[in-house]
VMD Tcl script that draws the C-alpha trace (Angstrom):
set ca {
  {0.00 0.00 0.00}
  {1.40 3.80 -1.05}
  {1.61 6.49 1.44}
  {-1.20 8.19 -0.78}
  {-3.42 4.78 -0.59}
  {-2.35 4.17 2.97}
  {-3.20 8.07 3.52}
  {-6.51 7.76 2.06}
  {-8.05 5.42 3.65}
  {-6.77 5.89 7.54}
  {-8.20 9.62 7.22}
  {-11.45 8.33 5.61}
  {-11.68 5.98 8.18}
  {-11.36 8.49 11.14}
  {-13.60 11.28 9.72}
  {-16.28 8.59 9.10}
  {-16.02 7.73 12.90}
  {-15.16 11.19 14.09}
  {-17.46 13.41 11.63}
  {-20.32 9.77 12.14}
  {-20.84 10.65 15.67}
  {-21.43 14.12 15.32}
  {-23.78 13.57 12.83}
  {-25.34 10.90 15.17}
  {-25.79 13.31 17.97}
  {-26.96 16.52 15.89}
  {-29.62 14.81 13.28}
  {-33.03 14.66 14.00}
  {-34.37 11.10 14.41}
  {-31.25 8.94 14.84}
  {-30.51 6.91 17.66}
  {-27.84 8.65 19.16}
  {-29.16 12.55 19.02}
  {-28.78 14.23 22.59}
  {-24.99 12.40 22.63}
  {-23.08 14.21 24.75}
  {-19.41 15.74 24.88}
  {-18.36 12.59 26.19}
  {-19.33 10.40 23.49}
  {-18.27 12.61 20.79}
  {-14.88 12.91 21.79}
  {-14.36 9.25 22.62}
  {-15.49 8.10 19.34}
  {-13.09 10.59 17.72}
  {-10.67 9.08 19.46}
  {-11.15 5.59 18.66}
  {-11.70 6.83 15.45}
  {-7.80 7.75 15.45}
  {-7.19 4.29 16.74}
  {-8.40 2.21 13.60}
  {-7.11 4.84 10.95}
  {-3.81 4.54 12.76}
  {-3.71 0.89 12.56}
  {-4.90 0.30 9.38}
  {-2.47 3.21 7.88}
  {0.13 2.99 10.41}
  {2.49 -0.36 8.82}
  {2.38 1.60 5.27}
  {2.87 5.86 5.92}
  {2.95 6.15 9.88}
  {-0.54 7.40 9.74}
  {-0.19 10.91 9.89}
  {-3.92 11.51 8.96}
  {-3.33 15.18 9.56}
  {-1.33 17.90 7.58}
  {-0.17 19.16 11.04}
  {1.12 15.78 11.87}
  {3.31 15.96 8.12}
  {4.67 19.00 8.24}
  {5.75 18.85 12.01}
  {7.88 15.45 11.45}
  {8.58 17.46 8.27}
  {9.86 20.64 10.01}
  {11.96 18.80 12.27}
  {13.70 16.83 9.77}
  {11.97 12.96 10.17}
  {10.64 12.55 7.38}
  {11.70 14.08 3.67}
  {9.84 17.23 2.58}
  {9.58 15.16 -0.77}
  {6.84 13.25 0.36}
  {4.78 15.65 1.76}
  {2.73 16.35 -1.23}
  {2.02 12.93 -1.14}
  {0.66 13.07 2.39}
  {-1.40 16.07 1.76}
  {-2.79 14.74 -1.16}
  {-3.58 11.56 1.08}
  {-5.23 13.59 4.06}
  {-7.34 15.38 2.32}
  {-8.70 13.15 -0.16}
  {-9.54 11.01 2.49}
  {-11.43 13.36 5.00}
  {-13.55 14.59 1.41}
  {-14.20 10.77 1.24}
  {-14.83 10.39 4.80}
  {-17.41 13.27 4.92}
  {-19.03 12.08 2.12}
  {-19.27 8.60 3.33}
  {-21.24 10.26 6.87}
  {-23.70 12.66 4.67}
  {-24.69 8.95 2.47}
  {-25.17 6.98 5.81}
  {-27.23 9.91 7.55}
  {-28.68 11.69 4.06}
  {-32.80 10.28 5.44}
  {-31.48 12.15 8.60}
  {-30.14 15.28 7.13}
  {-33.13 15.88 4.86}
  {-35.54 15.79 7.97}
  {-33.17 18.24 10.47}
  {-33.63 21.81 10.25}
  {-30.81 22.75 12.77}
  {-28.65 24.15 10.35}
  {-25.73 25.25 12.36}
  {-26.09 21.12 13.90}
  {-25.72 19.93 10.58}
  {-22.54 22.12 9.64}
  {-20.55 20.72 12.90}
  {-21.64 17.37 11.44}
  {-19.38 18.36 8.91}
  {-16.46 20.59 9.93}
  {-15.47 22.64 13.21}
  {-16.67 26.44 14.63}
  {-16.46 28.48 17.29}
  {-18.47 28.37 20.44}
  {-17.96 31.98 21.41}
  {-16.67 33.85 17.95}
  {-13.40 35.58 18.81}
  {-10.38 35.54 15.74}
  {-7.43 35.90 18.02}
  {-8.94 33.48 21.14}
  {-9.81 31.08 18.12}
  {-6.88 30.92 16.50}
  {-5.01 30.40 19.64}
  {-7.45 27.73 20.58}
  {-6.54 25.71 17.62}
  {-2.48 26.45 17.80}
  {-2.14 25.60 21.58}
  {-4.47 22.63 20.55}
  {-2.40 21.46 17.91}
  {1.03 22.06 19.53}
  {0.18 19.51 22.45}
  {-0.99 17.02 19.84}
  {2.05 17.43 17.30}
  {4.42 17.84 20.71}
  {3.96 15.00 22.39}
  {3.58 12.82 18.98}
  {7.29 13.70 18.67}
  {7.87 11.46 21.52}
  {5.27 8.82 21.33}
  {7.55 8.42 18.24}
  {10.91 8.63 19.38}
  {11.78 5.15 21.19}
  {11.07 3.50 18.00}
  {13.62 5.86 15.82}
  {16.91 3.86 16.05}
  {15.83 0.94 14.38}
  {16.91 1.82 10.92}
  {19.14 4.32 9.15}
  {17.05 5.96 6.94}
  {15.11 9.20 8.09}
  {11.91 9.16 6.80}
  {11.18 4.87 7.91}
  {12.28 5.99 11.76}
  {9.46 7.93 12.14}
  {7.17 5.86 9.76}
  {8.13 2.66 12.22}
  {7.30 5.08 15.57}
  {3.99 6.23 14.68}
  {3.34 2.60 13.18}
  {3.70 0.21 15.61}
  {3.40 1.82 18.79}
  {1.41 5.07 18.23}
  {-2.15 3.24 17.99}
  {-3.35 3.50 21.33}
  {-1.11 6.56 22.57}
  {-2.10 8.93 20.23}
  {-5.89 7.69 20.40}
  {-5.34 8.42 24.58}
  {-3.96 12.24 23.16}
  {-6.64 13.09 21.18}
  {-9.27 11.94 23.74}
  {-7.79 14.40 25.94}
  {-7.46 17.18 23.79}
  {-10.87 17.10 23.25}
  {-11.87 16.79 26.66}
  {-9.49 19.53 27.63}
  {-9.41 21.76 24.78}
  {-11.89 21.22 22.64}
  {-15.05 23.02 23.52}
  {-13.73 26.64 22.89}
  {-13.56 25.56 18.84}
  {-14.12 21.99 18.14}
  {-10.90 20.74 18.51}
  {-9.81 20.86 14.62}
  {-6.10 20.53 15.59}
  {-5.92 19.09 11.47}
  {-6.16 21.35 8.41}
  {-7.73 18.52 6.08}
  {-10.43 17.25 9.13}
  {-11.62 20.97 8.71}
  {-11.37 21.52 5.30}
  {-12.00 18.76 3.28}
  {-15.40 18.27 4.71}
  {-16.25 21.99 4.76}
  {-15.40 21.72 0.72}
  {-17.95 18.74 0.93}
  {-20.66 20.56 2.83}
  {-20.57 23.45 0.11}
  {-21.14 21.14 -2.46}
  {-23.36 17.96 -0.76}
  {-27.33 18.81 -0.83}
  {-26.99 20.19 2.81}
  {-29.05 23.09 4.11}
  {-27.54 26.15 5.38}
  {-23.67 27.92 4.51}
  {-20.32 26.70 4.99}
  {-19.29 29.45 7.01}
  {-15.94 30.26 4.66}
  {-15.29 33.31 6.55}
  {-13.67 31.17 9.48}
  {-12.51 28.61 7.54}
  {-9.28 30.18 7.89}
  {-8.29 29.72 11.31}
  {-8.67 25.57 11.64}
  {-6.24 25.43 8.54}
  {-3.66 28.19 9.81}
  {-4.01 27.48 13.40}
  {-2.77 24.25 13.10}
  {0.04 25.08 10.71}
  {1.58 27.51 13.22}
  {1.21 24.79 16.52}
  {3.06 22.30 14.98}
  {5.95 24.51 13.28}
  {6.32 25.92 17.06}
  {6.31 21.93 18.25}
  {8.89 20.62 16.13}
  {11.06 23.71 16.88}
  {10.91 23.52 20.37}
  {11.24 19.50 20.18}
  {14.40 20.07 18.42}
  {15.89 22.81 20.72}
  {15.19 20.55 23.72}
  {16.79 18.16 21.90}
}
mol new
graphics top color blue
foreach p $ca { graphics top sphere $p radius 0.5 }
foreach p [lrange $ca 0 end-1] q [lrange $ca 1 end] { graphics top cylinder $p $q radius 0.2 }
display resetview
């Protein structure tokens, strides 16, 4: 499997879960709707359990831009690949929202509760505030991207080559950990913006919601801030991992 394949799939696979349970708390008639915070962010975290072990072996599961240009920044993997990984990310999480609108579309024809529908979809603010939003999403992100670095880094001796150190760490023993991360980023974090901490989780599905038969707007005008937010947390992670280290 191809870090694009690999890629593809592990993202699709956690924005069906993650993006699923919104949708399952939010939409009129389902089983699920009155779901709490609880259960939203514990399926997004299992959610970033099975994409990580079903991408993990073949790309390292990244599943998030911030994820590939961190270990990018910091020198673990080649910046040659990151295309590759983009591409990946975000074709996935367009699948992935896709895949949650066909499951719920009886459900989402039937809800009025347009903003509901949206966070079925992608992320916004609780109280609207640029700068306190922004820095929601960077402080977010740098914990996740942070502490990634060393989830990763008992595993990075094991071969020569840069880029398969860090695909080997976040293979084979990031699974569980980073599930355990995101759970508490959510928890902790989360419920000042929705917890983006991912450029394509936000993005792809807000490009899906613009064009899927979904009432109500994609709310462009903060679009913004879960793409660039992330960016800048894990640019300041991998330069403070590497000055501690």
């Amino acid at each position: 499997m191809s870090i694009l394949v690999a890629e593809i799939l592990g993202t699709m696979l956690l924005m069906l879960m993650g993006n699923g349970v919104v949708a399952n708390a939010v939409l009129k008639g389902t089983k699920g709707n009155g779901a709490g915070w609880i259960e939203i962010t514990t399926a997004w975290a299992l959610g970033v359990f099975i994409g990580v072990v079903v991408a993990g072996p073949y790309s390292g599961a990244h599943l998030n831009p911030a994820v590939t240009i961190g270990l990018a920044t910091a020198g673990k993997i080649s910046w040659t690949v990151v295309p590759e990984y983009l591409a990946g990310e975000m074709i996935g999480a367009m699948l992935g929202a896709f895949l949650v609108w066909f499951f719920y579309k009886d459900h989402y024809k039937i809800t009025d509760d347009e903003e509901g529908m949206l966070a079925s979809f992608c992320t916004g603010p609780a109280i609207k505030n640029t700068f306190s939003n922004l820095m929601s999403e960077i402080i977010g992100t740098f914990v996740l991207v942070f502490v990634i670095f060393y989830l990763a880094g008992p595993e990075l001796d094991i071969t020569g080559d840069v880029e398969a150190r860090a695909i080997i760490g976040l293979g084979s023993i990031g699974a569980v950990p980073v599930a355990f991360l995101v759970w508490v980023i959510g928890l902790s974090l989360g419920g000042t913006t929705g917890y983006a901490i991912n450029p394509a989780r936000d993005l792809g599905p807000r490009i899906m919601h613009s064009i899927l038969p979904v009432k109500g707007k994609s709310n462009w005008g903060y679009a913004w801030i879960p793409v660039v937010g992330p960016i800048i947390g894990c640019v300041i992670a991998a330069y403070l991992y590497m000055a501690l280290m």
